[in-house]
N, C-alpha and C positions, 0 to 999 in steps of 0.2 A: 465324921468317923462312923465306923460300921459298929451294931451292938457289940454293945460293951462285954458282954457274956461271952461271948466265943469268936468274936473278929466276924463272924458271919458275917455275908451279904442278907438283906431283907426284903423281900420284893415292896414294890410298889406299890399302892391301892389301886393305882389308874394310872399308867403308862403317859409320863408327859412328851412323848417325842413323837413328833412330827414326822412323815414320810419325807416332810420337803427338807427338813435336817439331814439327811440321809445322803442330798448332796454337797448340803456345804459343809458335810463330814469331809466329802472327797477331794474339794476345794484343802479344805486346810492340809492334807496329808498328800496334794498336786506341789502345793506349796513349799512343806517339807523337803521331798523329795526330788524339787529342782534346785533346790540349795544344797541342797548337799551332796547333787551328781557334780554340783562344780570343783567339785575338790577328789572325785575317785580318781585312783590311783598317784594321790599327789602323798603320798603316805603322811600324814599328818591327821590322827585321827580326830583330837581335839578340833581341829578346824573345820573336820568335820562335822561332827556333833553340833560345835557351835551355830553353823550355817546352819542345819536342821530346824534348831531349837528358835534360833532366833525370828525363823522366815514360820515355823510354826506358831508362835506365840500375835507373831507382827496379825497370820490369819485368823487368830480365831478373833478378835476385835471386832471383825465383820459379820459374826455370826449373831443371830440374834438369839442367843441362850444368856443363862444367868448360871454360871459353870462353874464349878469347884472341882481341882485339881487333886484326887484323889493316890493318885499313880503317877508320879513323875521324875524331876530331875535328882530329887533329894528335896533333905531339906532345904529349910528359906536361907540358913548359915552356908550353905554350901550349892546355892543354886542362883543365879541373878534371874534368873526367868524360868516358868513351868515344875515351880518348885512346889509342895506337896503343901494342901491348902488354899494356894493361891485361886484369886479369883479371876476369871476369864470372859470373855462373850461382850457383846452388846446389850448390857441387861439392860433393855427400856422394859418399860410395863407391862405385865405380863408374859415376857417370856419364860418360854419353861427352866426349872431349877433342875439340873443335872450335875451329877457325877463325870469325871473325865477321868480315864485312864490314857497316859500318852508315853509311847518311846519313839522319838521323833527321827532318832535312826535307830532303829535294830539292826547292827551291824557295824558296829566303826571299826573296826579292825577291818571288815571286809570291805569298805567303800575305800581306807585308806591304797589298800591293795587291787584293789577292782575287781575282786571276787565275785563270788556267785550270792542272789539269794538277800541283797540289804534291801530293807523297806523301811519308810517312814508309817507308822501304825500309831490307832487310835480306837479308843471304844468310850460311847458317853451311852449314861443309863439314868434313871431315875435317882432320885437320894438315897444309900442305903443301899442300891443294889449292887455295888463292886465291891469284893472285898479291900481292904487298907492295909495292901501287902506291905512287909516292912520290904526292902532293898536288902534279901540275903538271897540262901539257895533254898530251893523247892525240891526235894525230888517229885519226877513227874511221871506220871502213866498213863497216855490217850490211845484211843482203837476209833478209830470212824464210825460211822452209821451203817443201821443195818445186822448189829447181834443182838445178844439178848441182854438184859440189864444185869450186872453183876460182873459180866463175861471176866471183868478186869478187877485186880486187887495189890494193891501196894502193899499187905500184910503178906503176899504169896511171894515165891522167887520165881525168876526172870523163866525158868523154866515151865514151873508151873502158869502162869502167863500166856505164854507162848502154847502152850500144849491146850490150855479153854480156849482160846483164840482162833488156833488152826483145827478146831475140835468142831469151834461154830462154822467156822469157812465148808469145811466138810474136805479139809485136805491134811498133810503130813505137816509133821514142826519145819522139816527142812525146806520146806514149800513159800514160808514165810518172810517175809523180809520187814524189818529194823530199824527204826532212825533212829541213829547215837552223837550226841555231840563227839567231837574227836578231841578229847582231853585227856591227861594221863589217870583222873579221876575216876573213870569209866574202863580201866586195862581189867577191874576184876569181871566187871559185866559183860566189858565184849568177851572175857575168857568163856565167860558160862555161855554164851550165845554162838558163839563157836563152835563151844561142846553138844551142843545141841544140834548143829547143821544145817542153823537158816541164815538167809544171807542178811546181809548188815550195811546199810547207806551213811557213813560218817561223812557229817556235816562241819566243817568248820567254824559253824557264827549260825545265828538265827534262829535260834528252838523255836520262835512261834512258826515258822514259814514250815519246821519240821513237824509240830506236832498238825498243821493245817493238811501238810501233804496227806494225814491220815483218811482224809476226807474222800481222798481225787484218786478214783481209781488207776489213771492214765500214771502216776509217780511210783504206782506199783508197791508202796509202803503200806503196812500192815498193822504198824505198831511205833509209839514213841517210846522210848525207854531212855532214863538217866535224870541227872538235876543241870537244873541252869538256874535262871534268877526267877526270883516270886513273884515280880512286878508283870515280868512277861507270861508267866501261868497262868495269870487273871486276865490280859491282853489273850491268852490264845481259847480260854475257857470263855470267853464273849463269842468270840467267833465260834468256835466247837458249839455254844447256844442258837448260832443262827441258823449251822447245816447241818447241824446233828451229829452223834458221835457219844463217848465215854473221856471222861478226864476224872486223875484223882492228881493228888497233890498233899502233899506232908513236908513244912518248914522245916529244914537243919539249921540248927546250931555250931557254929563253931566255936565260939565262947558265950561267955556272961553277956557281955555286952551283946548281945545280937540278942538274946532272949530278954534283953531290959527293953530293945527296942520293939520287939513284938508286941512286949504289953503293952509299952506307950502307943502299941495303934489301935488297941482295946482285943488284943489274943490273949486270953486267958487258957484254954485248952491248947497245950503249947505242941502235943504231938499228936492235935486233931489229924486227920484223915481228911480233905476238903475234896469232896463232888465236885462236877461242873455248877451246879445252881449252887453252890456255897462260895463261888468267886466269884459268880456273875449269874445273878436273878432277874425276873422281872421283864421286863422290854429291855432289850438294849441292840446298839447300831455300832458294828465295828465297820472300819474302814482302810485299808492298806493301799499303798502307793510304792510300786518298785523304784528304786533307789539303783539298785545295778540290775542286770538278767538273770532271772531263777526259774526254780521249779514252780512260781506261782504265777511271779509277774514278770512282765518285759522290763529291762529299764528306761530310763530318759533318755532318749536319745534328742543332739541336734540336730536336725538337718535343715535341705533346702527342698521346698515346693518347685514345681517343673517349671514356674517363672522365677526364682532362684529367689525369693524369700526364704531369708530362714525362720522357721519355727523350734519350737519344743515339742517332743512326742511325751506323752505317759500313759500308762495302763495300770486302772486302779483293781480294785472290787469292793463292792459295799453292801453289807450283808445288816437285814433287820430280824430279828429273833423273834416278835411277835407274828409277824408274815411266813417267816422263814425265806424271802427273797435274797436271792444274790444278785447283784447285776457288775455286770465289767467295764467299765466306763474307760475310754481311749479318748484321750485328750489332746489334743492343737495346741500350743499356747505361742504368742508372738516374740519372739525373741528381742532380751532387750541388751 
């Protein structure tokens, strides 16, 4: 669990992760994301999720970490595998002691459908450096890299936002473009962004791949704006630490019980404010694996080699925060 005082993340003394981690991050999240192309568009989300969970949990065995399940399925009462706590890895001697944050689909609604945009994703960091999000909603606010620090504020409205943002670009509000989940949650802020006159990308599923778009000039997105889940804030505020960028983030409550569970993960400051370095400090290695075809990654495909072997195609990325390396990794895999 992350200190007790304010749920914060806490950096490390000394970065236990490996560079060579970095690929059997991708392995595990190759692994994910071939289990769980085998079920898109068979609408059955459960089945997919489970295929994910289960072909992710089976890989991490093989890694040689000593791993704690900080971010996962839920609890241990409502989780059979990659439930929060649980321990993971090949831990022989000496392997390093890591934090795991995992959503082994992001996306089941969209892989049931064959939508755009589902990945299997992963981030492991030192002890202490993820926060120990509970599983409610975040509202979330990330801009890419490249403005000044502050540029963004979750205490501001959407307007005002928009207006320091296209202030730093050195262009007009309506110049701008928006990733919003498409939820009826969201009808008052697309109203205000509207009124404003910059354009708007509603995404049906996947805030991390949304708020990552803010990174990649080619997606044309400018700004994430709205709430999704807090597990994924901290999954996409790992990544946002390896390429750079602004993320803030503030838990909602909907009742009692969701604020009994915050504390139980040691959040004391219940309507903190969290930075990118307050959900993910220190060194840390996120890693994503397309699941279907998005804005970020290709998905699995099967086909056949020109001597009519079939294979598995996938297209990762795997990004380290102490380096700041990205790399794309395009995978083979034998079809079994």
């Amino acid at each position: 669990m992350n200190t007790a005082s304010s749920g914060k993340a806490s950096p490390a003394a000394e970065s236990p992760l490996d560079r060579v981690l970095a690929l059997e991050m991708v392995r595990v999240t190759e692994a994910a994301a071939i289990a769980a192309s085998g079920q898109s568009g068979r609408g059955d989300e459960k089945a997919a999720d489970q295929a994910a969970v289960e072909a992710m949990r089976a890989a991490f065995d093989l890694v040689p970490i000593n791993g704690t399940v900080v971010i996962g399925e839920g609890e241990r009462d409502n989780a059979p595998m990659l439930f929060i706590g649980e321990k993971v890895g090949a831990a022989a001697p000496g392997a390093p002691q890591v934090d795991i944050a995992v959503d082994p689909l992001e996306g089941t609604t969209i892989t049931a459908k064959a939508g755009a945009n589902a990945l299997a994703v992963l981030a492991i960091a030192g002890k202490g450096c993820l926060l120990n999000a509970p599983d409610i909603y975040m509202e979330k606010l990330a801009v890419g890299p490249g403005y000044p620090a502050g540029v963004i504020d979750l205490d501001k409205s959407a307007e005002e936002n928009v207006a320091a943002v296209a202030a730093a670009k050195g262009v007009a509000p309506d110049q701008l473009m928006v990733c919003v989940l498409d939820r009826p949650r969201h009808g008052e802020l697309i109203g205000q962004l509207r009124a404003i006159g910059c354009g708007i990308q509603l995404i049906p599923d996947g805030d991390i791949a949304g708020v990552i778009a803010t990174t990649d000039p080619d997606t044309t997105i400018d700004l994430y704006m709205g709430s999704g889940g807090a597990p994924e804030g901290v999954l996409a505020a790992a990544a946002l630490r390896c390429v750079g960028g602004q993320f803030q983030g503030r838990l909602i409550y909907r009742n009692d019980d969701e604020r009994r569970r915050a504390v139980a993960c040691g959040i004391e400051q219940l309507d903190r404010i969290y930075s990118l370095e307050d959900l993910a400090s220190g060194d840390c290695i996120f890693a994503a694996t397309g699941v279907t075809d998005g804005s970020l990654l290709n998905g699995v495909k099967r086909v056949r080699r020109p001597d009519g072997e079939p294979i598995i195609t996938t297209q990762s990325v795997v990004m380290r925060a102490s380096s700041g390396t990205v790399r794309w990794v395009e995978g083979e895999h034998r079809a079994r």
